[in-house]
FILO-186558 format. One line per 3 residues: number of its first residue (from 0); their letters; for each residue x, y, z of N, C-alpha, C. Coordinates in pm, whole numbers, padded with zeros to 5 digits. Each point is the difference from the previous one (the first is absolute). Example, Ala and Ser with C-alpha at 12.3 -4.5 7.8 and 13.67 -1.06 7.14 Angstrom:
<recs>
0	as	01319,-00569,00780,-00089,00119,00000,00090,00120,00000  -00035,00105,-00072,00082,00119,00006,-00077,00109,00073
</recs>
This chain:
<recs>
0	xxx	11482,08875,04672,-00090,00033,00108,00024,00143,00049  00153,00053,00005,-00041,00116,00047,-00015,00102,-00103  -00009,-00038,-00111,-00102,00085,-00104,-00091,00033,-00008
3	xxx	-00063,-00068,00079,-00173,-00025,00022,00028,00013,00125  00067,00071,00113,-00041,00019,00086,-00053,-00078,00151  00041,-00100,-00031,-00071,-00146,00019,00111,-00063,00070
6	xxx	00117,00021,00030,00130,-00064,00033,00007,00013,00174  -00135,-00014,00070,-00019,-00085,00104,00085,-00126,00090  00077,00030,00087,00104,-00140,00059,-00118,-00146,-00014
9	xxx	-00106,00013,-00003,-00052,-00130,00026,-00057,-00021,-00131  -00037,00084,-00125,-00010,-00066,-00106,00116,-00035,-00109  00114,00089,00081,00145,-00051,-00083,00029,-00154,00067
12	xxx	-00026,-00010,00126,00022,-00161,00061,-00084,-00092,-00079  -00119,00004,-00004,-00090,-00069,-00094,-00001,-00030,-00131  00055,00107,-00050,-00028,-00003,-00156,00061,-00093,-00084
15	xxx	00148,-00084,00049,00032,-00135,-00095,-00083,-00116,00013  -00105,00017,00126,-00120,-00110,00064,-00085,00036,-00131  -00053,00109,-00024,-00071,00039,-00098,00003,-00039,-00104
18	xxx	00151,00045,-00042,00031,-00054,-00131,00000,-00118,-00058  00039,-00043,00114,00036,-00153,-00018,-00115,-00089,-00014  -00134,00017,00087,-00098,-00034,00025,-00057,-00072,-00167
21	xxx	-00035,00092,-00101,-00001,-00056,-00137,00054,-00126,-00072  00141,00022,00028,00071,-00087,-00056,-00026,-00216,00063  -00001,00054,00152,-00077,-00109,00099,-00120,-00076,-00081
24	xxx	-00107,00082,-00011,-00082,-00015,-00012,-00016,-00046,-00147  00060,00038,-00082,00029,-00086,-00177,00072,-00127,00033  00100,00025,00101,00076,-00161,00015,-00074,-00121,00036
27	xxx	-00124,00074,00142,-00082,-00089,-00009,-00127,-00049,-00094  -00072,00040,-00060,-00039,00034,-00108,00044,-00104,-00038  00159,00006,-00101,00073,-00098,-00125,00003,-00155,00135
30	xxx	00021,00038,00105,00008,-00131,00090,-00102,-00081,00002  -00105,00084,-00048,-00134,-00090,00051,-00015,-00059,-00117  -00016,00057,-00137,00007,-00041,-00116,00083,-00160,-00024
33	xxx	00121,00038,00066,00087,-00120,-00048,-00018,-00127,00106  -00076,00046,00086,-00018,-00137,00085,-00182,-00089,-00072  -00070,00143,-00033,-00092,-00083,-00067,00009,-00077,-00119
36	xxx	00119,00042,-00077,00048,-00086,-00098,00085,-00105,00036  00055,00002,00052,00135,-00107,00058,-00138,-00082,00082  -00051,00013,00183,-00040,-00065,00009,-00181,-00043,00113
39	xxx	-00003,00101,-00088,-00151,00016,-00015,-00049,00115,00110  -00117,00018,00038,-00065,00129,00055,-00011,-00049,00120  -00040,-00111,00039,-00023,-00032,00175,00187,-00042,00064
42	xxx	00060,-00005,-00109,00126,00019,00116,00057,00088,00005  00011,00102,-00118,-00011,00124,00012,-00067,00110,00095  -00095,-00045,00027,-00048,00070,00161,00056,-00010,00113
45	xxx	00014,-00136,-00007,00059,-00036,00141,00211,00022,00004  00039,00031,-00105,00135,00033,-00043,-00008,00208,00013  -00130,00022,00008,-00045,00153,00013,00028,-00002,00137
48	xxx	-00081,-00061,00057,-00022,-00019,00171,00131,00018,00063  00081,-00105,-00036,00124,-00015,00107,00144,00085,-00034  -00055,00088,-00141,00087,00105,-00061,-00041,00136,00115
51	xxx	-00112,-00007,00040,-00080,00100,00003,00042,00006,00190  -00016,-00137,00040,00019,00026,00134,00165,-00022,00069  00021,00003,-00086,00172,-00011,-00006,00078,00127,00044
54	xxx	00065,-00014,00143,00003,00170,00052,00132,00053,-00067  00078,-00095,-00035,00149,00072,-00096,-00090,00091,-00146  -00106,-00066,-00058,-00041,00012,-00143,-00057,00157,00040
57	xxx	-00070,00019,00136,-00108,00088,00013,00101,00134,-00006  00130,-00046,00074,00053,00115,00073,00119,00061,-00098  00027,-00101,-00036,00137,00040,-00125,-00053,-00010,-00155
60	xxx	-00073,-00042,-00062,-00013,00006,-00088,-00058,00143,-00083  -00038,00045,00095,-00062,00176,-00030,00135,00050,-00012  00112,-00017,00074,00070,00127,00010,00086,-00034,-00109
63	xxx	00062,00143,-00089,00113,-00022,-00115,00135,-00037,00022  -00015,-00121,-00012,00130,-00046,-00012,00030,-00054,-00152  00089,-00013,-00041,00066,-00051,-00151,-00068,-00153,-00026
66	xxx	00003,-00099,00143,-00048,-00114,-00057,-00149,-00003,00007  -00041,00102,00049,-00168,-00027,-00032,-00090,00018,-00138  00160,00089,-00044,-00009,00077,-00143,00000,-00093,-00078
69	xxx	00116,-00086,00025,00017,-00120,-00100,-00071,-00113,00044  -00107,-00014,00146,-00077,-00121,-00055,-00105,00073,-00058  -00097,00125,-00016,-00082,00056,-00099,00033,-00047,-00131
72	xxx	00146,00052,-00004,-00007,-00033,-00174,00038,-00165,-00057  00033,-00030,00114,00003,-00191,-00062,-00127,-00045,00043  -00102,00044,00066,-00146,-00043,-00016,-00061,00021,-00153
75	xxx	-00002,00161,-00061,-00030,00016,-00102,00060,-00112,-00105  00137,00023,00011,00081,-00069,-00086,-00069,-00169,-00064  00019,-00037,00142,-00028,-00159,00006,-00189,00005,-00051
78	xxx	-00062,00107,00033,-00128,-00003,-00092,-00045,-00019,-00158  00098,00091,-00017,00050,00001,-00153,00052,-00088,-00048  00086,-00057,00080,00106,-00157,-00064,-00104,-00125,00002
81	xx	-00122,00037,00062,-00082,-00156,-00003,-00083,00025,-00107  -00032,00147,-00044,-00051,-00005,-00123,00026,-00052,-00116
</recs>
């Protein structure tokens, strides 16, 4: 960032939100996948719902920590293993 000039206090605070943001968003993704296979699409919504309004999930799960890292990659994982 400060290569580009860009090394701003509030987009250096942001930017592991950023980063991270992707990786979230594939976990859920492979999450949704494996609940429509495991156990079907209408409980899968409602397993969306109470993921979704869940204020620990909303508030910590964005930020980088190591185990958010490793439930991303045991979501993928366990996608692949039901294949």
């Amino acid at each position: 960032m400060k290569y580009f000039k860009c090394d701003y206090q509030y987009l250096v605070l942001i930017s592991p939100y950023i980063a991270h943001f992707p990786l979230m968003a594939l976990s859920d993704w492979y999450l949704w996948k494996i609940g429509k296979h495991t156990v079907g699409k209408d409980a899968t919504k409602v397993a969306f719902i109470l993921m979704l309004t869940n204020m620990f999930m909303v508030e910590y799960e964005i930020r980088c920590f190591t185990n958010t890292l490793e439930k991303i990659l045991n979501v993928i994982a366990f996608w692949f293993f039901l294949q």
